[in-house]
VODORO-107127 format. One line per 2 residues: number of its first residue (from 1); for each residue y, z, x of C-alpha. Coordinates in nm, 3 decimals. Example, Ala and Ser with C-alpha at 12.3 -4.5 7.8 and 13.67 -1.06 7.14 Angstrom:
residues 2
1> -0.450/0.780/1.230  -0.106/0.714/1.367 $
//
This chain:
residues 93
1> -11.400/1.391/-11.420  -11.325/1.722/-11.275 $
3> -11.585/1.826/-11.058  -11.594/2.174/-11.071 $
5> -11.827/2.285/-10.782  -11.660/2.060/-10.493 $
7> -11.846/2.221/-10.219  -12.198/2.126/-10.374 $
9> -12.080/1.790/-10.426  -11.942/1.777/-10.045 $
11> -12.311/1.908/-9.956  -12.492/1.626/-10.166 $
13> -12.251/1.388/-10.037  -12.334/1.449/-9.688 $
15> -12.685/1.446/-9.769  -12.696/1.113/-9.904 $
17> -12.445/0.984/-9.620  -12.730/1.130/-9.390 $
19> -13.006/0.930/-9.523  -12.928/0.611/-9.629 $
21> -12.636/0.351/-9.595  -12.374/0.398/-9.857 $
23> -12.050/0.208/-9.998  -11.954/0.425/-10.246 $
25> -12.062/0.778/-10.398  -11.933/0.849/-10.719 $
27> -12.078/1.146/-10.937  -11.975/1.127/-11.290 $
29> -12.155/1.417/-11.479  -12.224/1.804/-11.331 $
31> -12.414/2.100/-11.494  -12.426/2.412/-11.403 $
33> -12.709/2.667/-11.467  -12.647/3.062/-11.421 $
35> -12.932/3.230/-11.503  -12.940/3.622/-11.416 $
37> -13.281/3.848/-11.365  -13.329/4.154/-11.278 $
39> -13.515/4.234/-10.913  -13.785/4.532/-10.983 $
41> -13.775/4.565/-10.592  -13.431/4.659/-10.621 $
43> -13.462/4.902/-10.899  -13.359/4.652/-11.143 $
45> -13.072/4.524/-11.010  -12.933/4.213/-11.179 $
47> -12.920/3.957/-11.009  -12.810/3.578/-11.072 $
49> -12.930/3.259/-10.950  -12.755/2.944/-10.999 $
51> -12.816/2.552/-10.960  -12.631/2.294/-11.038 $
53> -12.731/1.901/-11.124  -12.505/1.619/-11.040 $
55> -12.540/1.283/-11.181  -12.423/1.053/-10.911 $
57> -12.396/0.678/-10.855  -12.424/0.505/-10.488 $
59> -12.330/0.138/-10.390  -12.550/0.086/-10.126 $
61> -12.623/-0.246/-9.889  -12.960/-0.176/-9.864 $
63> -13.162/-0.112/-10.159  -13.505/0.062/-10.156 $
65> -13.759/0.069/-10.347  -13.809/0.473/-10.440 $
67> -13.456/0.492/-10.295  -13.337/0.702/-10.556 $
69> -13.655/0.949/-10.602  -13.640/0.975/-10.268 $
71> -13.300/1.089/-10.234  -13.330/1.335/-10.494 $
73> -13.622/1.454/-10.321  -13.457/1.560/-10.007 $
75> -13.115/1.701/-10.157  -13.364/1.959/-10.383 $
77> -13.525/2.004/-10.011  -13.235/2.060/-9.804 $
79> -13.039/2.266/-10.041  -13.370/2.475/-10.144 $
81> -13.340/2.400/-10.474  -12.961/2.495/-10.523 $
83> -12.862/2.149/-10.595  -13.066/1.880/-10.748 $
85> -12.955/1.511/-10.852  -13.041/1.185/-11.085 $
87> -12.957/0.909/-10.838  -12.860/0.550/-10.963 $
89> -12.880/0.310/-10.670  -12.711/-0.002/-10.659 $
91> -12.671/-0.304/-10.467  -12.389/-0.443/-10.355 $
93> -12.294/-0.739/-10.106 $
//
């Protein structure tokens, strides 16, 4: 799969390199979300927001219970809601 926003991926990656102990990362689905609005404090400038959800698998050694809520918890977090992610965690070795 092409991933088409590499630098949120590279972002989530680190993330999840950052917090737990990893094998392998592999995200296999991405959607992105524009959605535009217009700022009344701006005079109604349009204006868009975007976000984008990865679906991403990690082989990890050390398996958690929560792991995965937890992760997904502190990528929304970190990246203020930018990114988000549905974690699969497992166990190898």
């Amino acid at each position: 799969m092409k991933v088409s926003d590499n630098e949120g991926l590279e972002i989530v990656t680190k993330i999840i390199n950052e917090s737990i102990s990893t094998k392998k990362i592999h995200c296999f689905l991405e959607k992105k979300e524009i959605k535009s609005y217009k700022n009344l404090s701006k005079n109604g400038v349009e204006l868009y927001k975007e976000h984008t959800h990865f679906h991403i698998l990690v082989l990890t050694d050390k398996y958690t219970l929560d792991g995965a809520f937890t992760l997904s918890s502190i990528i929304k977090v970190k990246t203020k809601g930018r990114y988000s992610a549905t974690i699969l965690l497992y166990p190898v070795g």
